[in-house]
Structure formats: structure tokens, C-alpha cells
C-alpha positions as YAML, in Angstrom:
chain: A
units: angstrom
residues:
- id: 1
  name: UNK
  ca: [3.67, 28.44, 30.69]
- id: 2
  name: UNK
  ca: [6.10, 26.15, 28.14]
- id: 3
  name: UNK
  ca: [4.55, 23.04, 26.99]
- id: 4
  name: UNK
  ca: [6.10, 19.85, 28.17]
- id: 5
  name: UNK
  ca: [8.61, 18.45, 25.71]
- id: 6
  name: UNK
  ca: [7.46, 15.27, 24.22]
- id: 7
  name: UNK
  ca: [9.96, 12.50, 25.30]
- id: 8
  name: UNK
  ca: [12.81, 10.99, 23.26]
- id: 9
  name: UNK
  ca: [11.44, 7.62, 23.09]
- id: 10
  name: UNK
  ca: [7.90, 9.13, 21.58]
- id: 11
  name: UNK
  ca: [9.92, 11.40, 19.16]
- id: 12
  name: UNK
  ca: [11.54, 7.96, 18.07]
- id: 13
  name: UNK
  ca: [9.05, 6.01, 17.94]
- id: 14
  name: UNK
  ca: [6.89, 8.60, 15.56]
- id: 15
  name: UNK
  ca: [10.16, 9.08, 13.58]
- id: 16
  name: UNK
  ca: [10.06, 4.89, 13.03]
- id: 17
  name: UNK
  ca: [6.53, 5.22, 12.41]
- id: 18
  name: UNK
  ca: [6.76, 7.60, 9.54]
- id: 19
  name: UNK
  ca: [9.90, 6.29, 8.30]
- id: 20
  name: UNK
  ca: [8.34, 2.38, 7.82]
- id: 21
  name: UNK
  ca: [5.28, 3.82, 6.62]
- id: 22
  name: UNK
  ca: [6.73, 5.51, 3.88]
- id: 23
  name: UNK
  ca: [9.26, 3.01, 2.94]
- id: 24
  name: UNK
  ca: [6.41, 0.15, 2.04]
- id: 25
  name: UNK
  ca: [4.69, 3.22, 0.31]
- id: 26
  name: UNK
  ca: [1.89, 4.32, 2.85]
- id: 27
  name: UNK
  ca: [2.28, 7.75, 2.42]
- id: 28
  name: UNK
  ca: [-1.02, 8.53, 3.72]
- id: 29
  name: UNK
  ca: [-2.20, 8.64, 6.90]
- id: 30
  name: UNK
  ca: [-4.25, 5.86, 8.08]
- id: 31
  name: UNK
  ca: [-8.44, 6.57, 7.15]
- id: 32
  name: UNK
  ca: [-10.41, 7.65, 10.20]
- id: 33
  name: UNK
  ca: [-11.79, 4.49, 11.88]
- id: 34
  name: UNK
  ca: [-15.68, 4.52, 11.47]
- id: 35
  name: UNK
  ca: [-16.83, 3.80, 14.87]
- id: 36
  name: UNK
  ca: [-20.48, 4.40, 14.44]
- id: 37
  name: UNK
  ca: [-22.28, 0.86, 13.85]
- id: 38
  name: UNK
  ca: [-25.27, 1.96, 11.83]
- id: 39
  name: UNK
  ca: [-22.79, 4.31, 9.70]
- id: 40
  name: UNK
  ca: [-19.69, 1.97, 9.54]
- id: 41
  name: UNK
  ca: [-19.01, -0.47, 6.21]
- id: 42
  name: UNK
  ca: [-17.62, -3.22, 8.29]
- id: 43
  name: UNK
  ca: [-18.59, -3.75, 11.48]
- id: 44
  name: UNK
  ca: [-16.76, -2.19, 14.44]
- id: 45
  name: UNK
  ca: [-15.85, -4.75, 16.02]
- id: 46
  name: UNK
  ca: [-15.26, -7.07, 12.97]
- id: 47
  name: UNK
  ca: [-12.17, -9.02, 13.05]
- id: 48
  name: UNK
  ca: [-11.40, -7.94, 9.34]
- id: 49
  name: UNK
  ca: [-10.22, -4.41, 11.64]
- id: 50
  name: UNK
  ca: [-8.25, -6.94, 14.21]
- id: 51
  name: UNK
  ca: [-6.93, -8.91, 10.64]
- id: 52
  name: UNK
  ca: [-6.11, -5.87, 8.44]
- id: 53
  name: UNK
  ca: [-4.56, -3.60, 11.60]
- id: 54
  name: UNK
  ca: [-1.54, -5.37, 11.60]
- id: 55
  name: UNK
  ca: [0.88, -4.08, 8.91]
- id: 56
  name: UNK
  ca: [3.22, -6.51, 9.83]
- id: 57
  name: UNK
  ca: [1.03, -9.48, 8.98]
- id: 58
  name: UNK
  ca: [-0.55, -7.78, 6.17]
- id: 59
  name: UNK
  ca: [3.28, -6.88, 4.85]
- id: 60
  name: UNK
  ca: [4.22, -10.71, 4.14]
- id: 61
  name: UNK
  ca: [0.49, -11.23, 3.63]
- id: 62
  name: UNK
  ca: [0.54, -8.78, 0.73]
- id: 63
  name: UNK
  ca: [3.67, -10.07, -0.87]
- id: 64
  name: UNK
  ca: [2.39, -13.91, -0.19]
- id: 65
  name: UNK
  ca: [-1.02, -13.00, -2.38]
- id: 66
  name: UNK
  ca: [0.59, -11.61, -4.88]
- id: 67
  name: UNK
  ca: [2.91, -15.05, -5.61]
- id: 68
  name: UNK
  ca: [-0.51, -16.75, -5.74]
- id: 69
  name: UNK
  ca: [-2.46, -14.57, -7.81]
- id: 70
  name: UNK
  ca: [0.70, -14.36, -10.37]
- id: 71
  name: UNK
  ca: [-0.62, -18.04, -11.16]
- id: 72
  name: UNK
  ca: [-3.65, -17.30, -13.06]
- id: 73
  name: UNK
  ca: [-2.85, -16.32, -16.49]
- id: 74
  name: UNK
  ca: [-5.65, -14.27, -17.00]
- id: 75
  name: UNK
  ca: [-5.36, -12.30, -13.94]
- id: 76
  name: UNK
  ca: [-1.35, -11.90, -14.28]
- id: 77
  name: UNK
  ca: [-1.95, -10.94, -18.24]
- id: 78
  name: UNK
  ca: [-4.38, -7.92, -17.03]
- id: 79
  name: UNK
  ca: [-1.25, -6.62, -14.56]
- id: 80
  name: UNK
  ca: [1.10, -6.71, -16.82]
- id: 81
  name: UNK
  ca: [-0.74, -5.13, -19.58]
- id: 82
  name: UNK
  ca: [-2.10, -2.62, -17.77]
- id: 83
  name: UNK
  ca: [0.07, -1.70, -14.33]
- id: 84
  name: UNK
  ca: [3.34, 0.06, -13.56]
- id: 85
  name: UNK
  ca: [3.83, -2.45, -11.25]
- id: 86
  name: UNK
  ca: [7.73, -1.78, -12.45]
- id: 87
  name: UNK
  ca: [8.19, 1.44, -12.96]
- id: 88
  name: UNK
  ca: [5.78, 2.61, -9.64]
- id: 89
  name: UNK
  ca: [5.78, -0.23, -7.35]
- id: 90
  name: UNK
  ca: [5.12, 1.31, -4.15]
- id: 91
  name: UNK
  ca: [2.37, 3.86, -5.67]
- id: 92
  name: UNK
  ca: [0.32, 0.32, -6.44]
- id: 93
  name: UNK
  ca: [1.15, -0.69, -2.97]
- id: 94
  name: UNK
  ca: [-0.68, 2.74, -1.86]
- id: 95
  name: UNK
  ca: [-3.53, 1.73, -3.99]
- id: 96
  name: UNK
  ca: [-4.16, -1.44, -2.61]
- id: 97
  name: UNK
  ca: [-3.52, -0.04, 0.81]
- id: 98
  name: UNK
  ca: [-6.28, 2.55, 0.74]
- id: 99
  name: UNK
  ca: [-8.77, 0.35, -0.63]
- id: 100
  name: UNK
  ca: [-8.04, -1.91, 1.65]
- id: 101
  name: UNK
  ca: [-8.09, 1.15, 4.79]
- id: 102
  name: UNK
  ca: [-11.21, 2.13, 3.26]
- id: 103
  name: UNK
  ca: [-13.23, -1.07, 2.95]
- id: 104
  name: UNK
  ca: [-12.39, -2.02, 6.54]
- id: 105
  name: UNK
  ca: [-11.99, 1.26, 8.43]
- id: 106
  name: UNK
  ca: [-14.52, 3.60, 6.45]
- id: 107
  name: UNK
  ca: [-18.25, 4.50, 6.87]
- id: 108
  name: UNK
  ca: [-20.04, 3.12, 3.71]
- id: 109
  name: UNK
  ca: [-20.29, 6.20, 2.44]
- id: 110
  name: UNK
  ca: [-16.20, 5.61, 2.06]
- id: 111
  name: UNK
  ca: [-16.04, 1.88, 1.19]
- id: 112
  name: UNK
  ca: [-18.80, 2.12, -1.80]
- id: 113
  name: UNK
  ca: [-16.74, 5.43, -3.08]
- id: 114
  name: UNK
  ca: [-14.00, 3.38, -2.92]
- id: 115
  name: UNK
  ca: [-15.28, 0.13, -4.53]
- id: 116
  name: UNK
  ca: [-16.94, 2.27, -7.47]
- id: 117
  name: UNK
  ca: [-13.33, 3.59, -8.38]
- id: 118
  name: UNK
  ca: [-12.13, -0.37, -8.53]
- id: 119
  name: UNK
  ca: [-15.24, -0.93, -10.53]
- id: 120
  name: UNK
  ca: [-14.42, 1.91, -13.20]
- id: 121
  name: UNK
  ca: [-10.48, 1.00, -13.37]
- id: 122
  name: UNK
  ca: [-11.48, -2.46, -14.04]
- id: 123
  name: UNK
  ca: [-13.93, -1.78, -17.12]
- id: 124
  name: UNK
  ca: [-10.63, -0.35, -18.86]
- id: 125
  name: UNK
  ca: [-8.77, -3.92, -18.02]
- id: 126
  name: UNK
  ca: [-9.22, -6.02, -20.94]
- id: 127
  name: UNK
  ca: [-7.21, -7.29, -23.64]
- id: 128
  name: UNK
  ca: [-5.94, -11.08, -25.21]
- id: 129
  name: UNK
  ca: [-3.72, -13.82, -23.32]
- id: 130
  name: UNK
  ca: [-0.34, -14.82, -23.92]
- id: 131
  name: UNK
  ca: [-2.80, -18.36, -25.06]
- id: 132
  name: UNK
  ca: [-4.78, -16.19, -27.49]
- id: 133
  name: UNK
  ca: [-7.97, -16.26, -25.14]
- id: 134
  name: UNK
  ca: [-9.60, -12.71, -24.14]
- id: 135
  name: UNK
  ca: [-9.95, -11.75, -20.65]
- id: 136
  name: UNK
  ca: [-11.59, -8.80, -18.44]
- id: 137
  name: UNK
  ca: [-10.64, -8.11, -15.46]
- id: 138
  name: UNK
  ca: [-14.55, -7.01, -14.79]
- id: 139
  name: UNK
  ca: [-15.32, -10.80, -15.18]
- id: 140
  name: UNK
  ca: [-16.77, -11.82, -11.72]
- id: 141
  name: UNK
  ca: [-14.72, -15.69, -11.95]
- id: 142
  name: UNK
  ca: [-11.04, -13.64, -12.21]
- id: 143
  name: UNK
  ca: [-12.47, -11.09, -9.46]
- id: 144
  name: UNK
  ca: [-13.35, -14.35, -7.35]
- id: 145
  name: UNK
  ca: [-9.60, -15.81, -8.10]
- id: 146
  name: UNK
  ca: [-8.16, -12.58, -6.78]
- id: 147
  name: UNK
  ca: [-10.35, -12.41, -3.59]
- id: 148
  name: UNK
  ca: [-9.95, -16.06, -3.07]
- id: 149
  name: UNK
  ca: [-6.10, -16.06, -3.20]
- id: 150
  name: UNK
  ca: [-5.46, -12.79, -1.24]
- id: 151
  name: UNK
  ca: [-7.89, -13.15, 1.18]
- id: 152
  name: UNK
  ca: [-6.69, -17.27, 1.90]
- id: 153
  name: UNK
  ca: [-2.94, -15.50, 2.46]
- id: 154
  name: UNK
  ca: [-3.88, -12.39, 4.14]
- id: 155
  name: UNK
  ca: [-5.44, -15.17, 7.00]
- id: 156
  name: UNK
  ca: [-2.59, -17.65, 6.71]
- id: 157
  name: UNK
  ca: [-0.30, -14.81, 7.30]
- id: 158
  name: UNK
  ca: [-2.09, -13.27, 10.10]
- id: 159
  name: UNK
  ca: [-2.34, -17.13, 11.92]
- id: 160
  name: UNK
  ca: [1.41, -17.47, 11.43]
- id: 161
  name: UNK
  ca: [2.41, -13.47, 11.97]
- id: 162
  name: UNK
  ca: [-0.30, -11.78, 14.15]
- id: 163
  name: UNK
  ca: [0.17, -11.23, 17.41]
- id: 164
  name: UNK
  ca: [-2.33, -14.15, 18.19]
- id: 165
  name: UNK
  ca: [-3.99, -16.69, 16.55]
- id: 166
  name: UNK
  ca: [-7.55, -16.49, 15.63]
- id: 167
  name: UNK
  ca: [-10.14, -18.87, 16.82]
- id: 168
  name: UNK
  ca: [-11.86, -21.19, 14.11]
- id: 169
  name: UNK
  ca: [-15.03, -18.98, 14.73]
- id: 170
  name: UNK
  ca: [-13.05, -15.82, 14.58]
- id: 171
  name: UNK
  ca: [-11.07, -17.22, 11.32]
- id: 172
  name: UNK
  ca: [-14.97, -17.74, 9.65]
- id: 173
  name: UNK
  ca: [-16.12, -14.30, 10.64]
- id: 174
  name: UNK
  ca: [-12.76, -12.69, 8.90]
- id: 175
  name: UNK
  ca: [-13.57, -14.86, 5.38]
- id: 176
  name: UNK
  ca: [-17.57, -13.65, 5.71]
- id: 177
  name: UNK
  ca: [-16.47, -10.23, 6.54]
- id: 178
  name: UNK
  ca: [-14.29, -10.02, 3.40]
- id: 179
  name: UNK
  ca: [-17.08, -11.99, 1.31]
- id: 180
  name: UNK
  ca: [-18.99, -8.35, 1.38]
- id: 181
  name: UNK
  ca: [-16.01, -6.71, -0.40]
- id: 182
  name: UNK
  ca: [-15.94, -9.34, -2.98]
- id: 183
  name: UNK
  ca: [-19.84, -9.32, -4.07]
- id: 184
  name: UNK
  ca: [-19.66, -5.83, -3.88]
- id: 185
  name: UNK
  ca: [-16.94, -5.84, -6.46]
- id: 186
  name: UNK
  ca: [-18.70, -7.91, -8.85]
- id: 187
  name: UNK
  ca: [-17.24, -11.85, -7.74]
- id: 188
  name: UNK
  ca: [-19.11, -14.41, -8.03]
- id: 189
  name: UNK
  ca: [-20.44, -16.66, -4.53]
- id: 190
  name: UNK
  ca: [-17.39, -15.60, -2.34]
- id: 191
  name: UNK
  ca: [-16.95, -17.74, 0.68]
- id: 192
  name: UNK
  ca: [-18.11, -17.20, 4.23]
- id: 193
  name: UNK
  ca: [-16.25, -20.04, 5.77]
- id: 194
  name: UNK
  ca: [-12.87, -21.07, 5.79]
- id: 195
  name: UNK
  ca: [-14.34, -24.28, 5.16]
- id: 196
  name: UNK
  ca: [-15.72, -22.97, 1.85]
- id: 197
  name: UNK
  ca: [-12.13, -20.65, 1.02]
- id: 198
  name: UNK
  ca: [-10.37, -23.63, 0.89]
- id: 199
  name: UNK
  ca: [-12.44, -25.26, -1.56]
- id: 200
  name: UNK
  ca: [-12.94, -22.84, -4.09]
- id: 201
  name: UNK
  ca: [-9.08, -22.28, -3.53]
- id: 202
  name: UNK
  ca: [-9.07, -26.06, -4.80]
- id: 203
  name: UNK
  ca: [-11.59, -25.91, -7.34]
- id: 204
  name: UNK
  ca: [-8.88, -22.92, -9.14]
- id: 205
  name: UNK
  ca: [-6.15, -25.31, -9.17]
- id: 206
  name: UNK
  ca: [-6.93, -26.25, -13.08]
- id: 207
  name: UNK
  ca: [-7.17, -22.86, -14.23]
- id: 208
  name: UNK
  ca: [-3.87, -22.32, -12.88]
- id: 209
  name: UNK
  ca: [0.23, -22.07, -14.42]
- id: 210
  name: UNK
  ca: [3.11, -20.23, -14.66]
- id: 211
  name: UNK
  ca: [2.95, -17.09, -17.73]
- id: 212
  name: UNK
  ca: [5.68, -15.49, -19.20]
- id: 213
  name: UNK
  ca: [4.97, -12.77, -17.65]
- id: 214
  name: UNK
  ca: [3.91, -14.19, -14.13]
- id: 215
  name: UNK
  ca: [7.45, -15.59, -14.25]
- id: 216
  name: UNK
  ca: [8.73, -11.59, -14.85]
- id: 217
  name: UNK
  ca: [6.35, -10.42, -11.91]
- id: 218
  name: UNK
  ca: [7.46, -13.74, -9.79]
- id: 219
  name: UNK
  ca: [11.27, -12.38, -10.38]
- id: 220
  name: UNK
  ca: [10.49, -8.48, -9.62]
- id: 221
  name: UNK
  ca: [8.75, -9.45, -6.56]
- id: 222
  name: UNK
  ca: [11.69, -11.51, -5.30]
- id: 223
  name: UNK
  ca: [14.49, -9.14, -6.34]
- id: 224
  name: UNK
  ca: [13.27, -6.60, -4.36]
- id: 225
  name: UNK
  ca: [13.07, -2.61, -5.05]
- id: 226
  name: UNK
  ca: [16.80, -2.20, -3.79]
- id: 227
  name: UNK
  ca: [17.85, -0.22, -0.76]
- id: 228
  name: UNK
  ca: [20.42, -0.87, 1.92]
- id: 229
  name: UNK
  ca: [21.71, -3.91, 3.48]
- id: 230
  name: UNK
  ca: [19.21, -3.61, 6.20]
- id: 231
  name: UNK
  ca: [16.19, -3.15, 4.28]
- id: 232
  name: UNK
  ca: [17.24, -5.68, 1.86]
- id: 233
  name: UNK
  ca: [17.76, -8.36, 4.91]
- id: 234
  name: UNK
  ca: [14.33, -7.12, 5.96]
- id: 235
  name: UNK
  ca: [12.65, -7.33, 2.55]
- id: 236
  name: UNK
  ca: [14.14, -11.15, 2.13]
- id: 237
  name: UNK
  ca: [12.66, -12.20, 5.26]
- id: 238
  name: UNK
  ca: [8.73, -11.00, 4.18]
- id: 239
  name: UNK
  ca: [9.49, -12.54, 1.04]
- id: 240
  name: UNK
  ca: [11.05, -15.75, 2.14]
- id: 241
  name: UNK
  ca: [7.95, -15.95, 5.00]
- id: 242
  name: UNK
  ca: [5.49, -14.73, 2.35]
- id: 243
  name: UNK
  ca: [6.50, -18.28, 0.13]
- id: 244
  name: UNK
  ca: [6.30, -19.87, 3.38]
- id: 245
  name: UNK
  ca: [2.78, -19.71, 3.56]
- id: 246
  name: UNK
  ca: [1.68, -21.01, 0.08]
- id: 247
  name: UNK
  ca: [0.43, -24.70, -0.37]
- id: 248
  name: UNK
  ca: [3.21, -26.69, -2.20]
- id: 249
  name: UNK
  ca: [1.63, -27.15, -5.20]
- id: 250
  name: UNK
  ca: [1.69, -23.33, -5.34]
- id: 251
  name: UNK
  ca: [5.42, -23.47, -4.78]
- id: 252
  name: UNK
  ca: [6.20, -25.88, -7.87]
- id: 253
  name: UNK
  ca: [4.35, -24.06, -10.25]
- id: 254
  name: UNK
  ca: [5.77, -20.93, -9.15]
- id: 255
  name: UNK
  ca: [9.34, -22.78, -9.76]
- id: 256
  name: UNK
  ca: [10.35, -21.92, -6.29]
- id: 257
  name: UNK
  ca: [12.29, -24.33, -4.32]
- id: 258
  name: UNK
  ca: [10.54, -25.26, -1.03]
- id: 259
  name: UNK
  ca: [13.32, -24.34, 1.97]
- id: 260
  name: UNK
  ca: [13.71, -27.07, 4.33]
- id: 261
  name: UNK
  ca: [12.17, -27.26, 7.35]
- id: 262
  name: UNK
  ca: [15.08, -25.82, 9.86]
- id: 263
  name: UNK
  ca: [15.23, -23.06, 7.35]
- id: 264
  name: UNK
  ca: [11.55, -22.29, 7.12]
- id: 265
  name: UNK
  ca: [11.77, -22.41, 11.24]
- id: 266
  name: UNK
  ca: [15.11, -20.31, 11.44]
- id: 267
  name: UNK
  ca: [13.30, -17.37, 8.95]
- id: 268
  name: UNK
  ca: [10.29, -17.67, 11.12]
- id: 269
  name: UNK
  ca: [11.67, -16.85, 14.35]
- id: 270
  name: UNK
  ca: [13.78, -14.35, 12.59]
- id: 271
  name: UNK
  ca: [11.10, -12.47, 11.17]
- id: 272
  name: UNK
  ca: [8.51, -12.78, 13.82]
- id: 273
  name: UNK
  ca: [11.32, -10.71, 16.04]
- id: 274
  name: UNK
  ca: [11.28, -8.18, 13.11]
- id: 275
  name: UNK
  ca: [7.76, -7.97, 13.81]
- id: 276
  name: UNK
  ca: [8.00, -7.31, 17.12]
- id: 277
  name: UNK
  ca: [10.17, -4.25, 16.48]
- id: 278
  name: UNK
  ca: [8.12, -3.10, 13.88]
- id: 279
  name: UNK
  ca: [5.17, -3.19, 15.93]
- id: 280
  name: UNK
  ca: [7.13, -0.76, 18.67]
- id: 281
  name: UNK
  ca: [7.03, 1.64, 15.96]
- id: 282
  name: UNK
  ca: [3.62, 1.02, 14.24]
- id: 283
  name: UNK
  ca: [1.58, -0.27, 16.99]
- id: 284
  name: UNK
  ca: [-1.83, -2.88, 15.60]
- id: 285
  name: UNK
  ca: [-5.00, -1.31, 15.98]
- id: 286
  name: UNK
  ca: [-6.68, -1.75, 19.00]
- id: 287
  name: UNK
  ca: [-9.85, -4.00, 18.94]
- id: 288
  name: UNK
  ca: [-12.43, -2.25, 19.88]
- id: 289
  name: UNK
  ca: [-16.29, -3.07, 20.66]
- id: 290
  name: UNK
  ca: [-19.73, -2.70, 19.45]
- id: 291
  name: UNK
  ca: [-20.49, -0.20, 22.14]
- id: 292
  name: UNK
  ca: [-17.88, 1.92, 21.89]
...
């Protein structure tokens, strides 16, 4: 007997799938979702899966960590001199996108095979300043700075872009499940609380400015890789959303103008209706439970 034909509307919807995936650079297919408890890295039913299984939270999330991150000197010096952020933007986007897949998804077998790689790239990250001081990016305070800033944007982004917001205790268990990723890195007393995020986020703040070359990153990252007029519109509302959720003291030393408040609520609305039709085509994963 013929096989049923698959209907339009699930041909489309695969077609959108594929299409978005590969235009933010996730050329590969999601990890396997570890769903054994005693096997899995994080746990099954951690909200780090809920968190991270969102690409359209994690999308403006991604771009909104890297504005803050560009503000550490030392950090920003070790991209520069070291990435293609430039010349292959959207094959670092695929890095940072399986690491993150495999921390959060994987078995442990997965996540530590994973981290080790990290580990070994960042021995090779070392060099001088633009201020004539040395830096590595092995050293477990700029690991702390990086895991600080993208995990504090990664939440903010998910409480503003998710499909719901999380509860306080929820919020708590997402910064504690992402505090095993950092020590396992190398960082030095990540946070388990929100509590404690925002305060180390604080205690950064002197550390902080502006580099030559975070001010070259800051202007890639706003101009955008090109495309048409519809992925441009779409790539200026993550950005303008992504600046939307930095503290304003993060906004004035990036040199970015903070939009007014009709704006910020007219680019909100606009993009959480993007969202929506981006999660018709790339659905969130499901929650699932302990038992399952």
C-alpha cells in the first residue's frame, strides 16, 4: 500500500525549521536529549533544558551576552586575538551552540567531552592587552566574567522572551544548574542564586570599559552579517531587544544610546510576535520529568 503523504503544513513547517536553523548557523541537528537521570549531565528535568530549549530566547540572549562580555578588556582582547569572529561568524555561533546542546542535553559522558575541548582551546588563548597587561583566557576570574555575564542575559532574556516567566525558585535552580558548567570549566565560586549573580555581576563593574577592539566587535555585532530586507528587519529586532536587556550602566559604556521607553515597548511587542512565528517553525523543547 502507498504511504500517506505528509501534509503541506508539516512539509512547511520542517522547511522553516531547517531554513532558521541554518540561517543563525545551527547546522547540526539538535544532540539527543539524555533522558536517563543517573546517566544525564544536567538533570532531566532541570530548568537549564526548559531555559536553553528556546532558540528564540536564547537568539537575543546570545547576542545580549555578547554586548556585555565585549566590556571586559581582557576577555574582548582574547576574541579578537584569537577568533574569526569576522571572517566565520556563524561557525562560532555553531560552537557555542553545541557546547551549549551538549552541556544541557548530553549524558556526562558528552558534557565532560565537551568541556575538555573548551579546556584545551583555552590553554592556546593568551597573549598582552591593548593596556600592556597579560591575560589567559584559562584564568578562572575571566572564565567567571564570561559565565557571569552570559548566564545573567541568557535569564533576563528568557524572563522577557520565553514563553513564560520563571518563578524566583525556578530562576535560582537555572543559575545553580549553570554554576556546574562554570566550575567545571575552571571559574572561580560561580553563583547558585540569582541573589548571588547579581552581585558578582556588581562586584565586575570596576574591571570593566570599552577596548578598541570591543568597540570593533560592539559595531560587527550591530551591523549585522547582511541578508535581505526581511532578515535584516529580523536581525535589528534581536539586536535592539538584546540591548534592551542590559543594565544602563552597561549601555553607557558600550556608547549605546538607551531607546526611550515607547520604543523599547513598540520593539518588544514587535519581536515577541516574531517569536511566536518562529516558534511555529522551531517548536521549545518540551519539559519533561524525572520519571520519564
Amino acid at each position: 500500500m502507498p504511504q500517506p503523504r505528509t501534509p503541506i503544513s508539516e512539509r512547511i513547517r520542517v522547511w522553516a525549521n531547517r531554513s532558521i536553523r541554518n540561517a543563525v548557523g545551527l547546522t547540526r541537528e539538535p544532540p539527543a536529549m539524555c533522558l536517563d537521570p543517573t546517566e544525564s549531565y544536567q538533570p532531566v528535568d532541570g530548568v537549564a533544558r526548559l531555559v536553553h530549549g528556546d532558540l528564540a530566547a536564547m537568539l537575543i540572549g546570545g547576542i545580549g551576552s555578547l554586548f556585555l562580555e565585549m566590556l571586559h578588556p581582557y576577555s574582548m582582547a582574547g576574541v579578537a586575538q584569537h577568533s574569526r569572529y569576522r571572517e566565520d561568524t556563524l561557525g562560532r555561533v555553531l560552537q557555542t551552540a553545541n557546547f551549549i546542546g551538549d552541556t544541557t542535553y548530553g549524558s556526562r559522558n558528552t558534557a565532560y567531552a565537551s568541556i575538555e575541548r573548551v579546556k584545551a582551546i583555552h590553554l592556546a588563548v593568551r597573549g598582552v592587552a591593548d593596556d600592556g597587561v597579560s591575560y589567559e583566557a584559562s584564568d578562572p576570574h575571566l572564565l567567571s566574567w564570561v559565565h557571569v555575564a552570559g548566564t545573567t542575559i541568557f535569564l533576563e532574556s528568557y524572563q522577557h522572551f520565553g514563553p513564560h516567566r520563571l518563578s524566583s525558585a525556578d530562576a535560582d535552580r537555572y543559575v545553580s544548574e549553570m554554576a556546574k558548567v562554570a566550575a567545571d570549566l575552571g571559574g572561580e565560586s560561580p553563583p547558585k542564586t540569582v541573589k548571588e549573580l547579581h552581585h558578582q555581576l556588581r562586584a565586575f563593574r570596576p574591571e570593566l570599559r570599552l577596548s578598541a577592539d570591543g568597540v570593533e566587535a560592539r559595531d560587527f555585532l550591530i551591523a549585522g552579517v547582511g541578508g535581505g530586507l526581511v532578515q535584516r528587519l529580523a536581525y535589528w529586532l534581536l539586536v535592539e531587544s538584546a540591548l534592551g536587556l542590559l543594565p544602563g550602566w552597561a549601555l553607557e559604556s558600550l556608547g549605546v544610546a538607551r531607546r526611550s521607553r515607547w520604543q523599547r515597548l513598540v520593539i518588544r511587542g514587535a519581536t515577541r510576535a516574531m517569536n511566536q512565528l518562529l516558534r511555529a517553525a522551531v517548536p521549545p523543547t518540551k519539559p519533561v520529568t524525572a520519571s520519564n
